[in-house]
N, C-alpha and C positions, 0 to 999 in steps of 0.2 A: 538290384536283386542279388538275394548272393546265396550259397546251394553250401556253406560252409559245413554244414552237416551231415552233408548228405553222398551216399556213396557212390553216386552212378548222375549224369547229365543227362537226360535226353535230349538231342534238336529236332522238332519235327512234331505237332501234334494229329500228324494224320493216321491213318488205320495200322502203318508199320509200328510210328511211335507210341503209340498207345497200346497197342501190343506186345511189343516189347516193355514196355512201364508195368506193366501186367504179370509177364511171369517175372522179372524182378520182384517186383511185391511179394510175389506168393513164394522167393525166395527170402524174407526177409529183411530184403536191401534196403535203402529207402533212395527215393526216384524224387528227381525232379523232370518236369518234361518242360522245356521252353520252345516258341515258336514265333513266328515273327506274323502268322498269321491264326487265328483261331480256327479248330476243325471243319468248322461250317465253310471255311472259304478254302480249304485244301483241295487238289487233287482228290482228293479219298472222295470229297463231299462231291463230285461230280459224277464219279461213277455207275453203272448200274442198278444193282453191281449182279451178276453170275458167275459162279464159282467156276473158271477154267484157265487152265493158264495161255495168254495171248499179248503177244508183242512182246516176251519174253526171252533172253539169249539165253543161247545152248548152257546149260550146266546138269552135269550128272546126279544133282540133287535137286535140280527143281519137283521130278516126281516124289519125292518123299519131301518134301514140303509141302506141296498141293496135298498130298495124304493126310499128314499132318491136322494141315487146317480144315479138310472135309473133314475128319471126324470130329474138329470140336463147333464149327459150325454148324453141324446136325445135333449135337449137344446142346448149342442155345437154340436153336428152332423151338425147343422144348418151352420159352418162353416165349411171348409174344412180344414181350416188352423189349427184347433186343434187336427188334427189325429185319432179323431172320426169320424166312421160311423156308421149305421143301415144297418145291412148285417143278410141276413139269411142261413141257414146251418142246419145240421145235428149232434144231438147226438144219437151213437149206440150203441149196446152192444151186444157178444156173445152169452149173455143168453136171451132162445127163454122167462122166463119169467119176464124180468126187465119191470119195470114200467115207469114212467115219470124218469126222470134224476133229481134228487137232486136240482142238484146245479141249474138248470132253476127255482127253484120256485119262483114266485113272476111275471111269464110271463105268460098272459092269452091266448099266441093265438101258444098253441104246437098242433100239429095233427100229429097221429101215420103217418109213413113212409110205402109205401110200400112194402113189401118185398123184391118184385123183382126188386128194386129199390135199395139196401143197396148193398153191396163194399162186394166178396168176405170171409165171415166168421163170421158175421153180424149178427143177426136173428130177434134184434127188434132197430127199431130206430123212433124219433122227428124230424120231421121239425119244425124248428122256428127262429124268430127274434128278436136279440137282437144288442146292443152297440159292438161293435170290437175296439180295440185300438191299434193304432200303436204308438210303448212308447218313440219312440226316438220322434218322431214330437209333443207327447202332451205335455213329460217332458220340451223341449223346448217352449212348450207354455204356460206351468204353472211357467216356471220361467220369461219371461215373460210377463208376469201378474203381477206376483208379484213386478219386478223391477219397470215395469211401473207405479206403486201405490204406491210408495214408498217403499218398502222393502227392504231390503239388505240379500244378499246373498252370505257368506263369507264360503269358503273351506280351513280348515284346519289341525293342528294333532287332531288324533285319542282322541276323553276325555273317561278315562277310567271309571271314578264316576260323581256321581252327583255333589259330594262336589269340582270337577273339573271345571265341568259347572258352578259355584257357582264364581268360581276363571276366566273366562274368559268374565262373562259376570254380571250385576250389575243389569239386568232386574228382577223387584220382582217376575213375572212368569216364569219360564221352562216350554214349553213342551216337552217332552218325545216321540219322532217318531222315534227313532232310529233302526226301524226294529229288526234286529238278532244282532243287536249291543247293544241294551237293557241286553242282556243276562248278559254282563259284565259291562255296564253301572249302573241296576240297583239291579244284583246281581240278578238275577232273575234264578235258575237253572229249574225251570219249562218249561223255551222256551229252544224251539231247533229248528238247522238248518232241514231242510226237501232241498233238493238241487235238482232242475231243470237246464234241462242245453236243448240249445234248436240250429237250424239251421236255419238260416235265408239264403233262395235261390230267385234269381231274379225267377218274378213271371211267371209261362208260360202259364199265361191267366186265371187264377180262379179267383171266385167272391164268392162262395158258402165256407162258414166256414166248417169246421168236427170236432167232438169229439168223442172218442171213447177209450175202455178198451183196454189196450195192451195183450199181450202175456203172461207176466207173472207178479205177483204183482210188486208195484214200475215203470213198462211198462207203456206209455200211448202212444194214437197215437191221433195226433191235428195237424190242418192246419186250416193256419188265414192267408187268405190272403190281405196284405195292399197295394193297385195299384199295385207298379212295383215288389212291394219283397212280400215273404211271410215268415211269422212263422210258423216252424215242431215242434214237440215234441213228446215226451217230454220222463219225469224222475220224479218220486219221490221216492228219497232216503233219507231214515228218518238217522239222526243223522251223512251224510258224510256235510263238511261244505269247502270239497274242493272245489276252485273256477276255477279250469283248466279245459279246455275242455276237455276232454276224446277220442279219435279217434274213441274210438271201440262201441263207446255210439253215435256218432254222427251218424256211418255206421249203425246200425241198427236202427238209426229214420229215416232219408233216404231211409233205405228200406222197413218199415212198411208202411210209407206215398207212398209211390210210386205204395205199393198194395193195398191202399185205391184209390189213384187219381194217375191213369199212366202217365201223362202227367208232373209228378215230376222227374221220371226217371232220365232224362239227365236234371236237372235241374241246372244251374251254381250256386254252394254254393258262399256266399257272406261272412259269416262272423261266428263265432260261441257267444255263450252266454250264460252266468251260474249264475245262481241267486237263493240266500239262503232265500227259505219262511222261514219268523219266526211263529212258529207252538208251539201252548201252549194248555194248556185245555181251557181258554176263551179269547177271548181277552180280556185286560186290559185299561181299560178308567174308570180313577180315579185320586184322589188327594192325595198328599202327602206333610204333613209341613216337609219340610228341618230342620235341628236343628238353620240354622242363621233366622230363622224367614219368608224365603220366601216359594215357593209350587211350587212342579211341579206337572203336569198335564200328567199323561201316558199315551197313544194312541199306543197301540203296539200287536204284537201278531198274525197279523192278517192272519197270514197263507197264504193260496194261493188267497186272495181275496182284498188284498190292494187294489187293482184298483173299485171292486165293493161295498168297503164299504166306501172308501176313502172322500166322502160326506156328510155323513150321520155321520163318526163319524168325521169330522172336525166338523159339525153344534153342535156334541154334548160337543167337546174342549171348539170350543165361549159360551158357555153355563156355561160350569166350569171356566174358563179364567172371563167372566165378573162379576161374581159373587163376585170372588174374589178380583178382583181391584174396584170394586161399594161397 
């Protein structure tokens, strides 16, 4: 393959990289986006997805990132065909004294739930509304997009370094999107795997999202339902970066969900899906001169919130990206 024309690299074709390929395009540029596995098998494609930021490190711009990309994900809502909706739902918590939910912030319109209203084992929860993403229908609309614009979007082997990316592609920018592939891409041992692994069952009629604390740390219990299917979960397991589904991990999110929303019970399973958050103390969105002279641009890290920062730090990529080629 070779990118001899082209001004900008991408590695990574998940929800970052294709987002980022995106406002390039609409700068002009022309994009190539490489990956060593197709969207459908990414991280991205495992997600939820709900727009909040979670498993996230501390930085002073994650809020105005998640900003960001809620307003242009309420923008494609407007379509049907992008796998976005505006759905509302519940986060809960066991403990009678949790407060607002974290990861909603940046959402003005929560109002306590109440009580006699919460799922068995409950004691305080949120109603509210937020962006839902079903990741197989968007992935395929962010790619897309991008072909339609000119882009190319080539899948290949595995690049282990930079200095590899360097040898396949002739573009004076890299970006850097390579989720939990970064680790060995950019020698980074700070990120690590954090591993979700999730059920996707034909839907038996829900419209109303859940979130809520599992049983025990690492437990979570989540249902997202997108029309005909819905997404259970969930898992976080810091540091397994197995990508198998698990039997005995699927049966107990199955049964968690099924004692939050009974109507899951005999739900017919469709499919399983496991996907490696890349999890660091910040995310990393920066620059870096190569030794042959060119830069790549990092955008990684982003823990469980790919999807909810994914706009917000593309717009900050085109930002680093133009500076450099002007």
């Amino acid at each position: 393959m070779t990118a001899a024309n082209h001004d900008v690299f991408v590695i990574g074709a998940g929800v970052c990289g294709l987002s980022v390929a995106l406002v390039l395009l609409d700068e002009g540029l022309t994009v190539t986006v490489y990956a060593a596995d197709p969207p459908h098998r990414s991280t991205s494609a495992a997600a939820g997805a709900l727009w909040g930021a979670h498993l996230v490190g501390a930085n002073d711009l994650v809020p105005s990132w998640g900003d960001s990309t809620l307003t242009r994900l309420r923008e494609l809502a407007a379509d049907p065909a992008t796998g976005v909706r505006e759905t509302t739902g519940l986060a809960a918590s066991p403990d009678e004294a949790a407060g607002r939910p974290g990861f909603a912030d940046g959402l003005r319109d929560l109002v306590p739930a109440e009580s006699a209203s919460l799922p068995a084992g409950y004691r305080t929860g949120w109603r509210y509304r937020a962006p839902t993403v079903a990741m197989p229908e968007y992935l395929d609309f962010l790619v897309g997009e991008v072909v339609s614009r000119g882009g190319t979007v080539t899948i290949g082997k595995p690049l282990k370094s930079l200095a590899q990316a360097e040898q396949v592609s002739t573009a004076p920018v890299i970006v850097n999107c390579a989720g939990i592939g970064a680790r060995e891409l950019a020698d980074d041992d700070d990120l690590i795997p954090v591993r979700g692994q999730v059920v996707v069952v034909a839907n038996p009629g829900l419209t109303d999202f859940f979130v809520g604390d599992g049983e025990e740390p690492g437990h979570l219990t989540y249902i997202f339902p997108h029309g005909a299917t819905a997404v259970l979960g969930g898992t976080e397991q810091h540091g397994n970066a197995s990508r198998q589904a698990d039997a005995a991990t699927a049966g107990r999110i199955l049964r968690s969900c099924a004692r939050v929303e009974p109507r899951l019970a005999d739900a017919v399973v469709l499919t399983h899906r496991v996907g490696l958050r890349p999890v660091r103390p910040q995310v990393r969105l920066d620059t870096e001169l190569l030794p042959g002279g060119r830069h790549v641009v990092h955008n990684y890290g982003h823990g469980g919130a790919g999807v909810t920062l994914s706009w917000g730090c593309a717009q900050s990529v085109r930002d680093e990206v133009l500076a450099l080629l002007r």
